[in-house]
C-alpha positions as CSV (number, residue, x, y, z in Angstrom):
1,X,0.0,0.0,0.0
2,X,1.4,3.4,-1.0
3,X,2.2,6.2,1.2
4,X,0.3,9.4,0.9
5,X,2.7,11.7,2.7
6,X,2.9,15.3,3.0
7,X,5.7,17.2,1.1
8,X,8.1,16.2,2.9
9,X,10.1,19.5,3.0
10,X,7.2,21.2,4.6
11,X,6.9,18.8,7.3
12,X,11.2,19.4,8.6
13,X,10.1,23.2,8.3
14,X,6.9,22.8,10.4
15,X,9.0,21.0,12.8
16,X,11.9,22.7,13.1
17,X,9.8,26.1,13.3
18,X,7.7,24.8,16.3
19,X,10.5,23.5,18.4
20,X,12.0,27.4,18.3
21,X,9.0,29.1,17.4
22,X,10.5,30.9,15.0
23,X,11.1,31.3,11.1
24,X,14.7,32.5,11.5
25,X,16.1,29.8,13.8
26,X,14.2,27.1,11.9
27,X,15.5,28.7,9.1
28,X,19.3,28.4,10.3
29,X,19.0,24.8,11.4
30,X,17.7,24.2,8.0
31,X,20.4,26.3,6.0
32,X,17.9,27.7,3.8
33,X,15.6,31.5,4.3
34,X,13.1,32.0,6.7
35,X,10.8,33.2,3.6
36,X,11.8,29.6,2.1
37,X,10.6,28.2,5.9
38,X,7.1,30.5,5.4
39,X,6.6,29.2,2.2
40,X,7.7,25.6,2.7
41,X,4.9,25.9,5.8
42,X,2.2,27.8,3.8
43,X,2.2,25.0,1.2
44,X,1.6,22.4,4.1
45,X,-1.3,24.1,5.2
46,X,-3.0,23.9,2.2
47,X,-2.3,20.4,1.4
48,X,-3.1,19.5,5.2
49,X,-6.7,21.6,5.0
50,X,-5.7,23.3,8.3
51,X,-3.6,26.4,10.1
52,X,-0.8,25.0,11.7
53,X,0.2,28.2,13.5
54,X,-0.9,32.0,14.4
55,X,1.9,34.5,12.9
56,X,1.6,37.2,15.7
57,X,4.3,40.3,15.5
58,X,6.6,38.6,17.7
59,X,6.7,35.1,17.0
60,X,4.5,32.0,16.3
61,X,1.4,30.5,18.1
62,X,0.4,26.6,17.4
63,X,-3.0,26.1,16.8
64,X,-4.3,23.1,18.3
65,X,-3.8,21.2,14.9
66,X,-0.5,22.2,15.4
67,X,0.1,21.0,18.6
68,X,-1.5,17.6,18.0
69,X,0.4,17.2,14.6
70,X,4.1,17.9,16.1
71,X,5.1,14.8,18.6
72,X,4.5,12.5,16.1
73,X,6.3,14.5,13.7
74,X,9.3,14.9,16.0
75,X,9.4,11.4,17.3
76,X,9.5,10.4,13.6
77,X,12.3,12.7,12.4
78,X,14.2,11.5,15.8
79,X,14.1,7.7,14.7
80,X,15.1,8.7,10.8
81,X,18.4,10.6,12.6
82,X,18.9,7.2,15.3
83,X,18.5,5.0,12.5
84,X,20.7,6.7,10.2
85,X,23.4,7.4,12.8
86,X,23.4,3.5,13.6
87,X,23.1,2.4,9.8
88,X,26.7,5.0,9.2
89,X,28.4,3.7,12.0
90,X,28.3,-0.2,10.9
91,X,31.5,-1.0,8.9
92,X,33.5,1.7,10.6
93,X,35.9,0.0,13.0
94,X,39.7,0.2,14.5
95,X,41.4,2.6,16.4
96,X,41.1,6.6,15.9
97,X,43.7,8.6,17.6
98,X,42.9,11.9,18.6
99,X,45.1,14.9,19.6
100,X,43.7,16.9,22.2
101,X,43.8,20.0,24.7
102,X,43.3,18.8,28.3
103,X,40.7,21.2,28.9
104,X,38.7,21.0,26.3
105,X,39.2,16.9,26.8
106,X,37.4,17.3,30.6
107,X,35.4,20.1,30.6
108,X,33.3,19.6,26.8
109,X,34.6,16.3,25.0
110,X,34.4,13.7,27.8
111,X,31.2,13.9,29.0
112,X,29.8,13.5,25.5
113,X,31.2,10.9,24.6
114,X,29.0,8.3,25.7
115,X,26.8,9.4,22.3
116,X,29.5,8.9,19.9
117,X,30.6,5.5,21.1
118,X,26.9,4.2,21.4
119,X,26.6,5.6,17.9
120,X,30.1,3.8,16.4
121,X,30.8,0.8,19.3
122,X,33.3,-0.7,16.6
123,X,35.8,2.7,16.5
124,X,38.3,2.5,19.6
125,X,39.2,6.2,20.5
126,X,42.4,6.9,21.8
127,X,41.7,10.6,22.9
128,X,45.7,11.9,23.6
129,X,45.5,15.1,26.1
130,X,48.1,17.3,24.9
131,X,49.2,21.2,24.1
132,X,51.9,20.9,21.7
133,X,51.5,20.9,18.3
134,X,51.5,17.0,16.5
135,X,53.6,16.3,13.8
136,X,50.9,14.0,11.4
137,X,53.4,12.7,9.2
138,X,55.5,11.3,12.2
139,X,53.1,10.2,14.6
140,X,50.0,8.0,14.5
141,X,47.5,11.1,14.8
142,X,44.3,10.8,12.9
143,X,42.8,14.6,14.2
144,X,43.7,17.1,16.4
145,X,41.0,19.9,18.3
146,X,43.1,22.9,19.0
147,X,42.5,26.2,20.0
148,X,44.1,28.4,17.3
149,X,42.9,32.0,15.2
150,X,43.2,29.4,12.2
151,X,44.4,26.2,10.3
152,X,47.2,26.7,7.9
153,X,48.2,24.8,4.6
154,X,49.2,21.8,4.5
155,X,47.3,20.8,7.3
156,X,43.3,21.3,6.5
157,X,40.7,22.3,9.3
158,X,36.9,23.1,10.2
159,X,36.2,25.9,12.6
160,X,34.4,23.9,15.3
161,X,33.3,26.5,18.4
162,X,33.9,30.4,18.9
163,X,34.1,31.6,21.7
164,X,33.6,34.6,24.5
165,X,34.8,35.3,27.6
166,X,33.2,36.8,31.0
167,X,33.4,36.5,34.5
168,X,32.0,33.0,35.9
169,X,32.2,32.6,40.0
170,X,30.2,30.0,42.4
171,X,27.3,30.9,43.7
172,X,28.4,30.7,47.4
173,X,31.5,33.4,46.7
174,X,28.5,35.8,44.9
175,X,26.5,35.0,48.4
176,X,29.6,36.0,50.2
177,X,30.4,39.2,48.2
178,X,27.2,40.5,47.3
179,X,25.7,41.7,44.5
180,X,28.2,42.8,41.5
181,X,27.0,46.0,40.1
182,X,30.3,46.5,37.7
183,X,32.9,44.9,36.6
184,X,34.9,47.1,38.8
185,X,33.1,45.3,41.3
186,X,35.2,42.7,40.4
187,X,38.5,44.1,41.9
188,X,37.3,43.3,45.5
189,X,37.2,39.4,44.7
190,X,40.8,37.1,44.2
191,X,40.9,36.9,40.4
192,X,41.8,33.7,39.0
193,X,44.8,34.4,36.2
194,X,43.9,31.0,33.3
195,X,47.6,31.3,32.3
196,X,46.9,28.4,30.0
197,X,44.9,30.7,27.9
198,X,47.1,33.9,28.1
199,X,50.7,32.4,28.2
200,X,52.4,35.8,27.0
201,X,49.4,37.1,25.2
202,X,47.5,39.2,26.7
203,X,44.0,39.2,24.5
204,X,42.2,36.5,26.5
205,X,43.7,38.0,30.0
206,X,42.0,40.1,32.9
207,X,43.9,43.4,32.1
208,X,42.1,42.7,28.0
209,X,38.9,42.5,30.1
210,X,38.8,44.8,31.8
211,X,40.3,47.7,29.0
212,X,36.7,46.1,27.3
213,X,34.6,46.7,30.4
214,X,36.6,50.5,30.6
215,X,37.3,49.8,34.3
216,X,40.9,51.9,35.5
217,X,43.3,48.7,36.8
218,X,45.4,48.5,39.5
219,X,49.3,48.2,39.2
220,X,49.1,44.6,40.7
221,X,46.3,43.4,38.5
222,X,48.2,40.2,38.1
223,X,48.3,39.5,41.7
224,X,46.5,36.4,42.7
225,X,45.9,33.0,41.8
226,X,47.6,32.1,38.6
227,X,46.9,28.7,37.5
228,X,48.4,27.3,34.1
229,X,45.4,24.7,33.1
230,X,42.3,25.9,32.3
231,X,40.5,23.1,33.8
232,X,42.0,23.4,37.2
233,X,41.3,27.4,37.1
234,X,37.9,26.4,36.5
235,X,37.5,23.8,39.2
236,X,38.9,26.4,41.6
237,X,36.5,29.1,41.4
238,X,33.6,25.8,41.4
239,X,35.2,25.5,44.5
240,X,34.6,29.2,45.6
241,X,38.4,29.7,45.3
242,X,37.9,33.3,43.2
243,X,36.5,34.7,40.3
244,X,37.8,33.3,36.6
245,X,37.4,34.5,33.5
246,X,35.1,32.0,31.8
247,X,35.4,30.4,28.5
248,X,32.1,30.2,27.2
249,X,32.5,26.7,25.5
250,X,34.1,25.1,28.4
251,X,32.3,26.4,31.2
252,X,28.7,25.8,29.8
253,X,28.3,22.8,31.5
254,X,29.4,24.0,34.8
255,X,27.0,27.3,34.3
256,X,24.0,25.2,33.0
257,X,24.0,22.5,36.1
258,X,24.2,25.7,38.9
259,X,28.1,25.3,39.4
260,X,28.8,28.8,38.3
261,X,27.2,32.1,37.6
262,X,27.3,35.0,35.5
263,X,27.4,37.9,37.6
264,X,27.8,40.6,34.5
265,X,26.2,40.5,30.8
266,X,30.0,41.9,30.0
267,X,32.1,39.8,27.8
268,X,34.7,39.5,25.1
269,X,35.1,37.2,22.2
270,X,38.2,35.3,21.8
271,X,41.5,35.6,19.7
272,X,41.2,31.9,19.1
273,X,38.4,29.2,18.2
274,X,38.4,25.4,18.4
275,X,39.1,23.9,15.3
276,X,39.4,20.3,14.0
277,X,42.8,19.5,12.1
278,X,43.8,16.2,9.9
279,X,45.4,16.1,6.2
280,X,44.0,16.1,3.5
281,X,44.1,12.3,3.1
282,X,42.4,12.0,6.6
283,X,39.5,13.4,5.4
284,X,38.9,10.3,3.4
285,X,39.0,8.4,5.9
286,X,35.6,7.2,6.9
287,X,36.5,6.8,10.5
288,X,37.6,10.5,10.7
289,X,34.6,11.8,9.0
290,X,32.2,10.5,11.2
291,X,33.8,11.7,14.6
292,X,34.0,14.7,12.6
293,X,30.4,15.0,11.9
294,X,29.6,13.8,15.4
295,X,31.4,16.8,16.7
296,X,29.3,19.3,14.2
297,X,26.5,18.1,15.5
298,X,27.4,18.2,19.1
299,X,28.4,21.5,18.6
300,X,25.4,22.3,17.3
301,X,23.5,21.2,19.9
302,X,25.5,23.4,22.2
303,X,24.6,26.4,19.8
304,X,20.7,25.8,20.3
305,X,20.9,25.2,24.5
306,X,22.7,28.2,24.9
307,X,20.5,30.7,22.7
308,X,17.3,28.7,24.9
């Protein structure tokens, strides 16, 4: 018996706009317009015979055909993307080694994990915490993440995460100093120096902070707890050792569960981005691009939790 399915790029747009509630975001997801998303809806509605959602001036409104028609819609589209992540990672076996920065390793990587390897049980990773830079064509390296303002030739990259920087404390050490009106405020509280990040430049650094925030520094600025791994800077001020300044991609975990908090909207985008590096043979290799695509996607998902 044949199917007698919607257009089936009207029912991804109707979807994707009702989980934001929005043309643009739906739109972005779906790398196309958001007039293309509009019209891609529109036609749905007239093959369906109903209104799937009220456009209001500041978003969008399911009707209740709407909101009966989207879980089954989403719980469809969820086993297409379970069965094709399943059906891509039989035949894909062996060991994949993988350079990568201790921090990023701990704080974002590891505790993903557990969806790539239920997603390709037959790859082995080998995840190498390092800083320095590998040398591919010496050592057994498949891909390296590092935090770099680019990729250059020979070596071939994808820009993976930007990131910004702002203030991050626990909650206890705000209870204990009080509200933070300023980012002068800030001077009051033991500043955590990441020197993992800075090293001898200064562009991720308190004193670059704090010339974007406009706040007059003190001579000994740099006094305090320095600390040359990002991941130990940040597991001091979870500890209530000090205020740190906060690397968006790595301490989004730590913020989302309650660990941390924001005390200012004031923050600075970084000199330097994650990106993932192999050769140019590696990207042939099947292995390599499907951890490579598993990371898009978690990154991705990142994306969407932090602009909810």
């Amino acid at each position: 018996m044949s199917r007698k399915l919607p257009p089936l790029n009207g029912l991804r747009a109707f979807e994707a706009a009702a989980r934001y509630s929005s043309f643009a975001r739906a739109a972005e997801e779906l790398n196309v317009t958001p007039a293309a998303v509009s019209h891609q809806i529109k036609g749905l509605e007239a093959h369906l015979g109903v209104t799937l959602f009220r456009r209001l001036p500041n978003g969008l409104l399911l009707t209740a055909a709407g909101h009966a028609y989207l879980p089954g819609l989403t719980e469809g589209f969820d086993r297409i993307a379970r069965s094709t992540t399943e059906l891509r990672g039989r035949g894909l076996a062996g060991r994949l080694t993988v350079s990568v920065l201790s921090s990023f390793a701990g704080l974002w990587l590891a505790p993903r994990l557990a969806r790539f390897r239920d997603a390709y049980p037959d790859i082995e990773l080998f995840l190498r915490s390092e800083t320095r830079i590998v040398d591919f064509a010496r050592e057994a390296v498949d891909l390296a993440i590092r935090y770099v303002p680019e990729v250059l030739p020979p070596l071939v990259g994808e820009r993976l995460l930007d990131e910004t920087l702002s203030p991050v404390l626990s909650p206890v050490l705000l209870e204990r100093a009080g509200p933070v009106a300023d980012a002068a405020a800030l001077l009051a509280m033991p500043l955590i120096h990441d020197a993992d990040v800075t090293g001898a430049d200064v562009s991720n650094s308190w004193r670059r902070f704090f010339e974007v925030a406009k706040v007059v520094m003190p001579a000994d600025l740099e006094q305090g707890l320095l600390i040359n791994d990002t991941g130990v800077a940040v597991a001091a001020a979870v500890a209530g050792q000090g205020v740190v300044l906060g690397r968006s991609v790595l301490v989004a975990d730590h913020l989302a569960a309650g660990r941390l908090v924001r005390p200012l909207s004031v923050q600075m985008t970084a000199a330097q981005a994650y990106h993932v590096v192999t050769t140019e043979a590696g990207r042939a290799d099947p292995r390599i691009a499907a951890f490579i695509d598993w990371l898009r996607e978690e990154a991705m998902i990142g994306l969407v939790s932090r602009r909810d």
